[in-house]
N, C-alpha and C positions, 0 to 999 in steps of 0.2 A: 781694285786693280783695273787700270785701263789701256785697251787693249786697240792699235790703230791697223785698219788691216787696206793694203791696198792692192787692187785687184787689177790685172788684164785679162784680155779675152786668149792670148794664141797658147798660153799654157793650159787650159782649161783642157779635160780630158773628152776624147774626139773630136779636138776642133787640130782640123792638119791645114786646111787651106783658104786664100783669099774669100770665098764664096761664101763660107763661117764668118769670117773676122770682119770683114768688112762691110760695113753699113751698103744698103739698096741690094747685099747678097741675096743671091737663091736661097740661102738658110743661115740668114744672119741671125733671123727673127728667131730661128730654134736655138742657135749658139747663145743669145742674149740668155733665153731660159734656164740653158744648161750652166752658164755664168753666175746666173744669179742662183742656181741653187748649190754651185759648190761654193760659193759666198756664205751661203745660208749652214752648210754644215759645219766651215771653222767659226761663225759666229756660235752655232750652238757649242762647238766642242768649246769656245774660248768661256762662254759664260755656265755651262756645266762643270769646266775648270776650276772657276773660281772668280771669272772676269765680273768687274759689277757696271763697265761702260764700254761700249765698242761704237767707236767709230771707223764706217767704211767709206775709203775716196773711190770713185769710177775710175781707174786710171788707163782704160784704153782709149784709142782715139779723143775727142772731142767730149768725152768726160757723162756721154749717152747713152748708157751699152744695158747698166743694168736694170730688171722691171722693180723701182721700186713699190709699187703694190704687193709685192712677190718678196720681197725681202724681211728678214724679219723683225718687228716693230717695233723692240727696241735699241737698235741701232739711229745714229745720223749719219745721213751720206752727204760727203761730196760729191757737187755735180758740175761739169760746163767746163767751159775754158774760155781763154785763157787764163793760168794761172801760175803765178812766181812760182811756187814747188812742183811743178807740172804733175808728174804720179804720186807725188806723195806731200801733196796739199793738205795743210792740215796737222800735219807731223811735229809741227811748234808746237802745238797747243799743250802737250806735256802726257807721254803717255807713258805706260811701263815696257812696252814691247811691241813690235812692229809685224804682222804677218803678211807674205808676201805671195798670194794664192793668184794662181793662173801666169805664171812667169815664164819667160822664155830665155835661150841662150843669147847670147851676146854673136852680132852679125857674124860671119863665116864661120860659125859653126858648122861641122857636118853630121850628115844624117839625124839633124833635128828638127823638127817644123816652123817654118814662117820666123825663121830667125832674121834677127836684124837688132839695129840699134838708134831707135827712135825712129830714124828716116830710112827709107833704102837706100839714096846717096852716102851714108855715112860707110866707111869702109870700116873703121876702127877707129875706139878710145881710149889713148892708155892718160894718165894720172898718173904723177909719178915715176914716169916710166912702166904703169904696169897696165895692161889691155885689162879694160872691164867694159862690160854690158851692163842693159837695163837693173839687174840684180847690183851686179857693185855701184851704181849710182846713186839706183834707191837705199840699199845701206849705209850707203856715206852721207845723202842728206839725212835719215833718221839720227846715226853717229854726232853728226853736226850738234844737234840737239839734243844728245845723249839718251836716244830709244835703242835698243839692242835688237835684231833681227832675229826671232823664235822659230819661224815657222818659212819653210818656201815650198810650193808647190808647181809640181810643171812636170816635163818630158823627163827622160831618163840623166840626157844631156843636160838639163838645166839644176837638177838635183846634182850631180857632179860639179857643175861649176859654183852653183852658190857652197857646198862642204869647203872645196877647194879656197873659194875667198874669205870663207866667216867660219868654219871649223865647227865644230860637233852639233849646228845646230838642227831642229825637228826639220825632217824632209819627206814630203807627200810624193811616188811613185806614180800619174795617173798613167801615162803611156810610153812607150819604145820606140823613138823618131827611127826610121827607117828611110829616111829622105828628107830634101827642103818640104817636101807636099805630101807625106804618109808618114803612119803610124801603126806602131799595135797597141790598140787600145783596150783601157778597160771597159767593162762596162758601165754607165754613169751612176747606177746605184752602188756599184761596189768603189768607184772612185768617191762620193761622197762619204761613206760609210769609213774610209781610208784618212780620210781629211779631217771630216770628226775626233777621230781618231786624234790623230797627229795632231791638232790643234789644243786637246784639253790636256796631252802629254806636253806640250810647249807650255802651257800656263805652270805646272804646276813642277817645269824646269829652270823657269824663270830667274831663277838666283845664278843660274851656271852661266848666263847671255849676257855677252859684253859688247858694248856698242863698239860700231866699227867705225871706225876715225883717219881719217887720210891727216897725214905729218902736214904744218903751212912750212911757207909759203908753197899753192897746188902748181905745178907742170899740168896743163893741159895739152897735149896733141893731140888733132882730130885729122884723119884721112878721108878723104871724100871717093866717091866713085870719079866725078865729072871734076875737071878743072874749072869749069865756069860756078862749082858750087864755090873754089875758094876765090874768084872774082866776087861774090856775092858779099863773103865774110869779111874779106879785106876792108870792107867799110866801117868793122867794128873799130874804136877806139883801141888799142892796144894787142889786136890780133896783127901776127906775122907769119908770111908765109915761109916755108917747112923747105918744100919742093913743089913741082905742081898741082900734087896732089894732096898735100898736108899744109895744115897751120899748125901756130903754138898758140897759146893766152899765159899769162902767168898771173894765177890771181893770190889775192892773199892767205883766203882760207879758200875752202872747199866752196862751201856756196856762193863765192864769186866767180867763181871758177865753172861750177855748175850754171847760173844765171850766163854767161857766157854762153856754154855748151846748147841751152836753151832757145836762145836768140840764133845761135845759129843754124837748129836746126829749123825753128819758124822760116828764116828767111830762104834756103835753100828750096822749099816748100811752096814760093809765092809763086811760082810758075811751071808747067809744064815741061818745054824745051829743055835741053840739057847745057 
């Protein structure tokens, strides 16, 4: 059974703010560790389960987050970028179930931590007509491929939203967003020991997870904070602006649709100024 797990940093339990999450932080360096060892309990809980391959993708920032010396050694990780399936590189390659540890809600969330959706310019994604975040994006490219989504872990908020979009699947509690920047948190031994947990209950639920599949041809609309970020997009091949603040793309399946969504969030990102 193999098991593909893709991890960010802002769900990870006690990580509430930029100075954690973010690379040159005052205590990035400690959030990398606290990362990599709640990586390290759903890999044990997935091959205690049952699992006999896991691979892990780095999926925050620039794909540099976790210590792999620290990780455990029978796992392969994805690392770096850029990459075609941006957080969930790797996902093709053919696995039984998808674990999605350290996740966060989807941008304007409230009183949840360090929400957003890939960029901070992006205001909202909906597919379909329907607003998803990092959670529903990563499930529709697994879906793509037909991996089913077992396990999410994250804030109070992001356990809510991922039940709400993929239905009874395993959900890790680490903490209680209490704001964009605070939380109440567990403590990180009992947030692993929780994970562990939830993870070997996901392996051996496996038959009940149904991949999550967006209908073709996909409706992509994206709203930006800045109007200059949809100057930016307009130079894609078959993007149209919405309003000021919004484009559309229409792609055919999902992951054209996402490769789109991708490119535009790189490009909005190439400068500074707004």
């Amino acid at each position: 059974m193999k098991i593909y797990v893709s991890a960010d940093i802002e769900g990870i339990g006690c990580i509430v703010r930029g100075e954690q999450s973010s690379p040159g932080g005052r205590e990035y360096n400690w959030a990398r560790k606290i990362m990599t060892d709640e990586v390290n309990a759903a890999v044990q809980g997935a091959f205690d389960g049952g699992a006999t391959d896991v691979v892990v993708c780095d999926a925050h920032n620039v794909g540099l987050n976790l210590i792999p010396e620290d990780l455990d050694e029978r796992v392969s990780i994805v690392m770096g970028s850029p990459r075609t399936l941006s957080m969930m590189e790797g996902v093709d390659m053919g696995f039984d179930a998808t674990f999605l540890v350290g996740y966060h809600s989807m941008a304007g969330t409230p009183d949840s931590p360090i929400v957003h959706t890939f960029h901070g310019r992006v205001a909202e994604v909906r597919v379909n007509g329907r607003a998803i975040g990092e959670i529903g994006m990563s499930a529709a490219l697994a879906g793509y491929y037909g991996v089913p989504v077992g396990l999410v872990t994250g804030d109070d908020k992001t356990v809510r939203e991922a039940r709400r979009l993929l239905g009874p699947v395993e959900t890790v509690e680490v903490k209680k967003g209490r704001g964009m920047y605070a939380a109440l948190c567990l403590s990180p031994t009992r947030s692993r020991s929780l994970i562990y947990d939830g993870a070997k209950r996901a392996v051996s639920r496996m038959k009940e997870f149904k991949p999550f599949r967006v209908k073709a041809p996909v409706g992509l609309h994206v709203r930006f904070t800045t109007a200059s970020s949809v100057d930016r997009v307009l130079r894609m091949p078959g993007v149209e602006r919405v309003d000021n603040l919004t484009v559309r793309f229409k792609g055919k399946d999902f992951l054209e649709a996402f490769k789109a969504f991708n490119v535009m969030a790189d490009l909005i990102e190439l400068t500074s100024y707004i």
